[in-house]
N, C-alpha and C positions, 0 to 999 in steps of 0.2 A: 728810560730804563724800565722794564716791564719785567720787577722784577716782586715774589711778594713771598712775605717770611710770615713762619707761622711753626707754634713749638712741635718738636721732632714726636713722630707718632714710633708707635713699637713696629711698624713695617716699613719706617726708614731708614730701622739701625745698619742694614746691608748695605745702602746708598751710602750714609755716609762714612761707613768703615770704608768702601774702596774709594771714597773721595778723599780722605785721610792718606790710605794708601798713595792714591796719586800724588798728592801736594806736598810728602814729605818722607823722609828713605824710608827706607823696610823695617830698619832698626831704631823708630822711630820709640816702640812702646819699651825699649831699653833706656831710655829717659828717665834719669830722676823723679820727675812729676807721673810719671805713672805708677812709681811704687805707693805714690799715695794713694791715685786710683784704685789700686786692685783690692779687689771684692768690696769696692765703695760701691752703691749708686752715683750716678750722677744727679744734679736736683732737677728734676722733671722740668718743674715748669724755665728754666735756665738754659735747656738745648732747643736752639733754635735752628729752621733748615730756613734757605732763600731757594726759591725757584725762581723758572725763567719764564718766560711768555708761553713754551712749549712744554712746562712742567717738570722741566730737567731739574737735576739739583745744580744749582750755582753756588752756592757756600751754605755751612754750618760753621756751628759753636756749639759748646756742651762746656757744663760748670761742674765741679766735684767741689764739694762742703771737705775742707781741710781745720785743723785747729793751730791757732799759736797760743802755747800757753793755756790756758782755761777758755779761749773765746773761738768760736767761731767764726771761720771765713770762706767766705768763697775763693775757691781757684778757678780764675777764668783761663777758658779754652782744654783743649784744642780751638783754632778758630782755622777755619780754610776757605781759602773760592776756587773754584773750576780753572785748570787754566784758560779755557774758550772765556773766561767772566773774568778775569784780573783787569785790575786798574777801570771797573765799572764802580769802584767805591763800596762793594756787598760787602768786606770784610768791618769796613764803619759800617754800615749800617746794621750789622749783625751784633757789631759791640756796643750802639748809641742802644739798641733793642733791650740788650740784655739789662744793662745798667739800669734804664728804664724800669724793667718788670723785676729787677730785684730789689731796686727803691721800692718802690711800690708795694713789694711783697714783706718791704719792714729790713730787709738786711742791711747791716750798719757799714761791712766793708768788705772789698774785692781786691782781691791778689792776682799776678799774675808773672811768669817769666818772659821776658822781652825789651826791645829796643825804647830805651827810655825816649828816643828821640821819634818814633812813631806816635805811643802812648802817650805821652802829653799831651800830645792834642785832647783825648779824651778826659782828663784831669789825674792820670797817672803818678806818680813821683817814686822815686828810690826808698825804700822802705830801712829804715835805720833800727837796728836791733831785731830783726827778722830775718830768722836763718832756714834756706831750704837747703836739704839733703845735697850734698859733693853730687859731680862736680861740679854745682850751681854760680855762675859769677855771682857773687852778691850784687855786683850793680846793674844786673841784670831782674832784680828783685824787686817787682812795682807795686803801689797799692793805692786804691783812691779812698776816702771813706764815703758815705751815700748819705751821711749827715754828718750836723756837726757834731766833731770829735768822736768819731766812729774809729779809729784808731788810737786814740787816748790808753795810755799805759797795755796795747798791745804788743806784747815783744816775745820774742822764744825762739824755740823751733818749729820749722812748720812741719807735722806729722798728720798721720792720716785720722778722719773725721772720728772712726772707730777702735782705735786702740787703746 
């Protein structure tokens, strides 16, 4: 696979808004998790693009800093692959990346909405006393921490980074 990822520049944001576009409906930014996004940043060093041999985009990720309660978290994703790149393994490797660079950057834990049975693999679990915004399944409500007890008496609701 000749594939290499490296954090999203400001003249990738076009790329991978229509790669968004592609990999997921139209009425995608009508989501729950993006009322947290609006008028967040997303944390810079946390979006990541993969390209391919030919410099195509093959997948990104992009993380928005959310709060539960008084603490700070990461919200992982959007995460997407091209469909020409699915089932190449880029969407782990775009999430083994990020976890990486936000250990590294000191962040204590990462949230995310999704299939507890993908995420586990990466050390995922159901997040108990962590509430996001209707209509969110709550079992659909994951979190790892990046050290120990990086989840430790975090619980609430999850609302945006800035209010």
């Amino acid at each position: 696979m000749d594939i290499t990822t490296a954090r999203e520049k400001p003249g990738d944001w076009w790329e991978v808004e229509a790669l968004y576009d592609t990999c997921f409906a139209p009425g995608r930014t009508a989501l729950s998790s993006y009322r947290l996004r609006d008028g967040v940043d997303p944390i810079e060093q946390l979006c990541i693009v993969a390209r391919d041999g030919a410099g195509q985009i093959a997948g990104a990720i992009r993380n928005w800093p959310v709060r539960v309660g008084d603490a700070q978290v990461i919200l992982l994703g959007p995460v997407a692959v091209h469909p020409t790149h699915q089932g190449e393994g880029i969407a782990a490797l775009l999430i083994w990346r990020c976890l990486e660079v936000a250990a590294k950057g000191g962040w204590p834990r990462i949230m995310l909405v999704g299939d507890a049975p993908y995420y586990g693999r990466f050390g995922f679990e159901k997040l108990e006393g962590v509430t996001m915004p209707p209509p969110t399944n709550p079992d659909r409500v994951l979190g790892i921490a990046l050290r120990k007890g990086g989840w430790d008496g975090v619980t609430g609701d999850v609302v945006r980074a800035h209010d």
